[in-house]
Every structure is written in structure tokens, then in C-alpha cells.
Residue, then its C-alpha position, 0 to 999 in steps of 0.5 A: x748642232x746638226x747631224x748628217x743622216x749617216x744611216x748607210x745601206x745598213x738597218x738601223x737599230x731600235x736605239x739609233x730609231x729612236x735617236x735619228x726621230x729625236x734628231x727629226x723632232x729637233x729634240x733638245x735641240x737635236x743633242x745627242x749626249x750619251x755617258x757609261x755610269x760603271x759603279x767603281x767597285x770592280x773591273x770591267x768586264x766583257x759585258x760593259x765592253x760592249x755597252x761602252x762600244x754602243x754609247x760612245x759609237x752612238x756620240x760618235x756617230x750623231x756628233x754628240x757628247x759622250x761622258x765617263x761617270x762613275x756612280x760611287x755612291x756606295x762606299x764600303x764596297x769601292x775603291x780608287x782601285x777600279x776607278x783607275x782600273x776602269x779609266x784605264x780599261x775605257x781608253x784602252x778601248x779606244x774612248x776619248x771621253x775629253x774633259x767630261x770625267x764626272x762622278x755621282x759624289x761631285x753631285x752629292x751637295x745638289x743630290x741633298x738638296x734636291x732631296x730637301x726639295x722632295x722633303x718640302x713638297x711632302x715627297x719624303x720622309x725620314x723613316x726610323x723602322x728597321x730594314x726588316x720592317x721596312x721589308x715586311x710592310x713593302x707587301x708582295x706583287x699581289x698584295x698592297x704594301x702597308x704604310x709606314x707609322x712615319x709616313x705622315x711626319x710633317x715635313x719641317x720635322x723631317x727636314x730636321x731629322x733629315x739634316x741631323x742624319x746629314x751631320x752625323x747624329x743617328x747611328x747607321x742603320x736607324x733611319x733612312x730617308x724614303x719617297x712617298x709615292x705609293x704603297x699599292x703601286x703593282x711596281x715593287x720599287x715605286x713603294x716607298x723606296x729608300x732614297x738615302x741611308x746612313x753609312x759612316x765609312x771612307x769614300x774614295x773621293x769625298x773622305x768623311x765629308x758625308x754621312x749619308x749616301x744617296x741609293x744608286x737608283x735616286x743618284x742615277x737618273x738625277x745624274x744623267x739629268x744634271x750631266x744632261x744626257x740625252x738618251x741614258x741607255x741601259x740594260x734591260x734589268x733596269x726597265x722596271x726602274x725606269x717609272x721611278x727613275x721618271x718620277x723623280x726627275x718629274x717631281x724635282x722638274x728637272x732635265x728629263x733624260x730618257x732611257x732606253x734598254x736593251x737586251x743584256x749580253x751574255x756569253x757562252x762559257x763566260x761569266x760577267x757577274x760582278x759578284x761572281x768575278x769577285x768570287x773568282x779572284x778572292x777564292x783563288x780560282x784565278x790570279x788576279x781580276x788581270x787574270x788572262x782567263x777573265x772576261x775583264x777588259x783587263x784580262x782580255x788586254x792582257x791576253x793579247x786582245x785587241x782594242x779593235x777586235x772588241x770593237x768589231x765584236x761588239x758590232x757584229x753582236x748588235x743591239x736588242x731587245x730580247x736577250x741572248x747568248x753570244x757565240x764567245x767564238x766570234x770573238x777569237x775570230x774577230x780577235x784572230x782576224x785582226x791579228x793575222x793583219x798586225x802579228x809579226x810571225x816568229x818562230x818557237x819550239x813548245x815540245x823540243x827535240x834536238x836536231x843535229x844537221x851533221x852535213x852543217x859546218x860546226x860553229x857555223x851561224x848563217x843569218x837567213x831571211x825571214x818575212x814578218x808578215x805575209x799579210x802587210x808587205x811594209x812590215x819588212x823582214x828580219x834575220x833568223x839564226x841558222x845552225x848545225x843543231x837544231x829544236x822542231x816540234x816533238x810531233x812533227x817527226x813520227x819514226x813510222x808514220x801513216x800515209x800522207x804524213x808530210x812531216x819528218x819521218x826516217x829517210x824523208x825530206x822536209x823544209x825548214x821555214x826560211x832555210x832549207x831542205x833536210x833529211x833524215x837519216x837516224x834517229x837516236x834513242x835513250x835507254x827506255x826507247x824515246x827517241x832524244x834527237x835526230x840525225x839529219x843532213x842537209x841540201x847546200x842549194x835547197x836554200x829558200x828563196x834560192x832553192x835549185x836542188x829540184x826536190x820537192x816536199x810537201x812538209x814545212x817545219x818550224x824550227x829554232x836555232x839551239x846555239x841563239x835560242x831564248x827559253x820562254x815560259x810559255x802559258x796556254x789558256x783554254x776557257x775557264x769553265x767546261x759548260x757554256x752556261x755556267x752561271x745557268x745550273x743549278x750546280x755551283x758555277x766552280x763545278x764547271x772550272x776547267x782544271x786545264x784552263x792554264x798549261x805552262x811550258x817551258x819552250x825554245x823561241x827565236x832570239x828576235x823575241x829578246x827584244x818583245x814589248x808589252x802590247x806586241x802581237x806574234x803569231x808563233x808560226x803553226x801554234x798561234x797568236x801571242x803576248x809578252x805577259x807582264x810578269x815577263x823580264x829580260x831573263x825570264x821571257x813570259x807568253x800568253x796564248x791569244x787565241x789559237x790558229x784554228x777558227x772554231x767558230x761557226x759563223 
């Protein structure tokens, strides 16, 4: 295989460094075969977003593989839910991972006897002491480890136990199966470690085939070596797991897949935490791991993320070596400037007040033109419903208004968007004093596109026909938590929820959006960005916020 020297006039990275000297060195033959290894035992989340984005770009860009493998060794706590959810959520990104869909379980026959290979060699033996025991003799980073009163069993003996925990005959929990490397080793995780334990339960791909699982950190690396994954890239927790993971692949003398870390990515006023996440939907903070507010990728998608922004976002946080904060603000501003390009702009009244243009012929309906995307000419237009009453926004008229108030005001003009000029002229009120509609007339040659009245105003208001309007139940999401780190405080992270982390409103939309799909992105012209929510039916239309209209990143 050969590779381009595709550098560019950017910097590269310390991953792309070390890849582009391995393409140098002829390094497996100048391969570069990367995988994403989630554990199906949730959604995923922002975090592994932009993991997913750094492998597969990185195979994309060297000309190299790229694999989709599940790491399911631990079956209590997964299930096909998130496997579908996770397959689902990696295309949506944009990932083709082809044929090369694997799982840890497709190994689990090689996985045995590669342990059995550790067994013979006197690499490994079967340990009947409790986890308690087990714990208390691992002894402290400042203090060597005892050895086990089993560590010394021969190894036909433990062959033998070894196979009767494979068949079923030990009860879980009364032995394991551990490496014997070295009980004085300053790594923690080179003491011992567990390579295999008893579970008795149903594995989602397997069923009740197995008895015993191999521990994540032993099926992991001889994974990525049978897949032959070239540069195994993780996060930088993983790093004192690397020793073990390379002796493993050196005692069985197997591929010597290499990893590399890099820093972690975190977000401001974001959790990614798995265990939390759970925490979220299981204790009812949210409606779902879908849930609009989460940091999934399903949520995110179901907002009205786009695929690409995530992408752009990813890139633009880069890769390191040192862990940091991303500003979750420059994720709406890459999600917003994708959208301003694609979004078809609409119209949609959140806080109606009624508009009665009595100038207006009665049962009159004129169909105007509206543009539906500024931004992309080939978009074309489409027709909006014109009439003699009227919704606007609530706090776009103001009965005594300040200095250079450009909105709607008594005896004051205005344009509305794609139509015309109107001015107000009385305002009606109910018996506490609010004021319930407004009176307006309007100019017959102000028409836009056509306008010949010679008045000029600086206010534009959006608007909706009452005759052809649509209700929609509109929800406004904020961010789910009120501190930027939350997973940071010593409080509880539920403390910092943002009780006004979803408003629903009941709104007035144009009729256009009748005919709104899944996936279809509408900037709601002077409110924001937009989505048909799945919970939406032909007669009860759902949104969701996006993002709002103002950037409040400070890039």
C-alpha cells in the first residue's frame, strides 16, 4: 500500500508524527489500520464523537482501514440496545466502516486459547481467593504486593481448573484466572491482574455459550492484534495500561498493535461520564439517552445537530497530550454555521398577539414570495400565506417605546418580511389593561419586492397568517447544567440542573412547515435554528431549539 505525503500547510500532530515516520520506516508495510472499540453498554457521547472523527480521519487520510469493534466482554451490564444505538450513531457520523463490523465475543474461542498458551508457559494461574483478598494482597503503590497461595500451582492443575471454570462447574465468584507477571512491579495493574472471571449471565451475541469472560484490559490489546490494527489510539486514562497491554501481546508473540494516547476531551457545562449519563436517564433528570439536552450523539442528532458541524468541531479542538476544556460554544458556532448554509428560513410566532389589518379585504388570501435561503441561491422560493389578521411577536410591538425603537409601535410603520408596510393605529385592550390585539392598516404599493409607497422603516417583523397557520409545540432547550464543570465540584453534579433547561411553547407556524420531515433543518426567521422532533405528528407539529441565532462563542 502507498500513501501521498498529505501533510498540507498545516502542522501535524503528534499522532499524525508518529504515523507519517511509521509510513517513513515502511512500518507494516506502510499500514495504517485504525478501529473505534466502544463498550456497548450505553450511548455515545460527544467524547467519543470526536475519537470516532480522529480514527476514521486518520484511515481516511493515510489510505488505511478503519474497524467498527465492539468490546462486549462484560455482559450484566450491556445489551443489543447500544449496539444498535452505537452502529446507528457511527454512520450518522459520517463513518463507512464497510464489512469490518467485529466484536471482542467473535474472539472469545482465540481469546481462551490464548490464555490456555499463557497457562502452559506458567504465565497463569487459577486463583480460588475472594476479590477482598485478592485486593488486600495487591498491596499500595509504595508497598510490594503479597503473593497468592495459588500462585505456584502447576500448570497442568491449572489447565484443568481452568477448563472446568470454561464448562460451568465453579459457581461465579470462586475463582479467576490471573497473570503472573509481578507482584512488586510499581504499576498497580502489572500485579497480578485478572484476565478471566466467572459470569453466568446472557450475552447478547453469544447467549449462554460462555461462562467465563475475559477482563476488558486482556481482550482489548489481543483484539486490536488479531484485527491487526496498526496504531490502537486512546485516551490518556489508558496509559498505565499500555505495559500490560504490551506484555500480553509479547508473551503470546502476537501482532504488536501500538497504542497511542491523547488527551481526554472534556466540555464546559457538559457531562460525558457514562456512569453519570446512566444516572441522568435512569433518575428521570431527562427523557431518554435521545434526550435533546444530552451530550449523546443521539441527542445531538436529535436536536438538529449536524453530522458535519460535529465533524468541524472535532477538528478544530484538535488532538493533545495534555487535557483541557473545550469551549462547548464552539459547537453551536460550527453547528450554527453549517446550518445558516442549509436551513430553509420559515417564519413562526412563539408569543402571538393578533394583528387585524382592517384596510385588508375580508377572506382575502394572497400567496407572496418568500426566499428560502439567502445563503444558497438554488434553494428557489416558496409561497407564504398573506391575510387580513395577523400573529407578530408579543415583543415586537411596545405602546411607548424608547428612542430608536424600530419595531411596532402606535402610529408607527414597519415591514413585514416578504409583504408589506403596516401602521399602527389602535391598540385594543382587555379589562386588566393587556393589550390583546392591535388595529393596523396597511399600504397596497408597499408590497416587497414591488414597493413604490417612497416609505422608509427600519423594523422588520415576522409574522403568520391566522387564517393558514399551523399550532406547533415548540421546546426551548438551554444547557442542562448551570456550572461549566460540573462533574468538577465537590457538590452532587444534580445540584447544578438548570430547572429551565426545556420551556415548551405553544406557537403559530407558517403552513410550509405541514409538510417538515425528520432530519430538515429551518432557521425560524429572528428566533433560531430548528427541528421536526420525533415525538412530532401530522396533527400535533413538535420543534426542537438547535441553537439560538446569536453566537455567544468567543473564539
Amino acid at each position: 500500500m502507498t500513501h501521498e505525503n498529505t501533510s498540507g500547510t498545516h502542522s501535524l500532530n503528534f499522532i499524525e508524527q508518529i504515523i507519517e515516520e511509521d509510513i517513513k520506516n515502511d512500518k507494516h508495510g506502510g499500514r495504517v489500520h485504525t478501529r473505534f472499540p466502544p463498550e456497548p453498554n450505553g450511548y455515545i457521547h460527544l467524547g467519543h464523537a470526536t475519537s470516532i472523527c480522529l480514527n476514521y480521519g486518520l484511515a481516511v487520510k493515510y489510505k488505511g482501514l478503519f474497524n467498527l469493534r465492539f468490546d462486549d466482554t462484560n455482559p450484566e451490564s450491556e445489551d443489543i440496545e447500544f449496539v444498535d444505538s452505537i452502529r446507528q450513531d457511527v454512520h450518522w457520523l459520517g463513518v463507512d466502516w464497510e464489512n469490518r463490523e467485529f466484536y471482542a465475543s467473535d474472539y472469545f474461542p482465540q481469546l481462551y486459547d490464548f490464555a490456555c498458551q499463557l497457562i502452559r508457559n506458567g504465565k497463569a494461574y487459577v486463583d480460588f481467593s475472594s476479590a477482598e483478598t485478592i485486593a488486600e494482597e495487591k498491596g499500595t503503590p509504595t508497598e510490594a504486593g503479597k503473593e497468592s497461595q495459588y500462585r505456584n500451582t502447576k500448570p497442568e492443575e491449572n489447565l484443568r481448573l481452568f477448563e472446568q471454570m470454561k464448562n460451568g462447574e465453579f459457581e461465579q465468584g470462586t475463582c479467576t484466572l490471573r497473570a503472573k507477571i509481578d507482584m512488586a512491579s510499581p504499576n498497580m495493574l502489572l500485579r497480578d491482574p485478572i484476565i478471566y472471571r466467572i459470569k453466568k449471565a446472557h450475552h447478547h451475541q453469544t447467549g449462554a455459550d460462555w461462562n467465563i469472560y475475559p477482563m476488558y484490559d486482556y481482550a482489548h490489546p489481543v483484539s486490536d492484534s488479531l484485527e491487526g490494527i496498526t496504531h490502537s489510539i486512546c485516551t490518556m486514562e489508558f496509559e498505565a495500561h499500555r505495559p500490560l497491554y504490551d506484555w500480553y501481546l509479547r508473551e503470546l508473540g502476537i501482532f504488536p498493535s501500538r497504542q497511542i494516547e491523547f488527551a481526554r476531551r472534556n466540555f464546559n457545562y457538559t457531562i460525558v461520564s457514562k456512569r453519570n449519563l446512566k444516572r441522568l436517564v435512569n433518575e428521570g433528570y431527562v427523557n431518554g439517552w435521545d434526550d435533546p439536552r444530552m451530550p449523546t450523539v443521539a441527542g445531538l442528532r436529535r436536536r438538529g445537530y449536524t453530522s458535519q458541524a460535529i465533524r468541524e468541531f472535532a477538528d478544530r479542538i484538535g488532538v493533545a497530550r495534555r487535557e483541557n476544556v473545550a469551549d462547548i460554544g464552539l459547537l453551536e458556532f460550527c453547528v450554527r454555521e453549517h446550518l445558516n448554509k442549509i436551513a430553509t428560513r420559515v417564519m413562526a410566532v412563539l408569543d402571538p398577539i393578533k394583528v387585524v389589518i382592517t384596510n385588508y379585504p375580508e377572506g382575502k388570501t394572497e400567496w407572496l414570495d418568500a426566499e428560502n435561503n439567502p445563503e444558497n441561491p438554488e434553494a428557489g422560493n416558496r409561497s407564504v400565506p398573506f391575510s387580513r389578521e395577523l400573529y407578530i411577536e408579543r415583543d415586537d410591538f411596545m405602546e411607548n417605546p424608547p428612542k430608536k425603537y424600530f419595531r411596532l409601535s402606535p402610529q408607527k410603520e414597519v415591514r413585514l418580511k416578504h409583504a408589506y408596510i403596516i401602521r399602527c393605529d389602535e391598540v385594543v385592550k382587555n379589562e386588566a389593561g393587556e393589550v390583546v390585539e392591535l388595529h393596523c392598516s396597511y399600504y397596497e404599493n408597499s408590497k416587497s419586492g414591488s414597493d413604490t409607497s417612497g416609505i422608509s422603516v427600519k423594523g422588520t417583523l415576522h409574522w403568520v397568517s391566522a387564517a393558514t397557520a399551523r399550532t406547533a409545540e415548540v421546546r426551548l432547550y438551554d444547557r442542562l447544567f448551570t456550572q461549566p464543570e460540573p462533574g468538577a465540584q465537590e457538590e452532587d453534579m444534580t445540584t447544578f440542573i438548570n430547572p429551565n433547561s426545556l420551556q415548551i411553547v405553544q406557537t403559530f407556524v407558517e403552513p410550509s412547515l405541514q409538510e417538515a420531515t425528520l432530519g430538515q433543518a429551518f432557521q425560524f426567521i429572528r428566533k433560531g435554528y430548528f427541528c421536526l422532533d420525533k415525538d412530532s405528528t401530522p396533527d400535533n407539529l413538535v420543534f426542537n431549539l438547535t441553537v439560538n441565532l446569536k453566537d455567544s462563542w468567543k473564539g
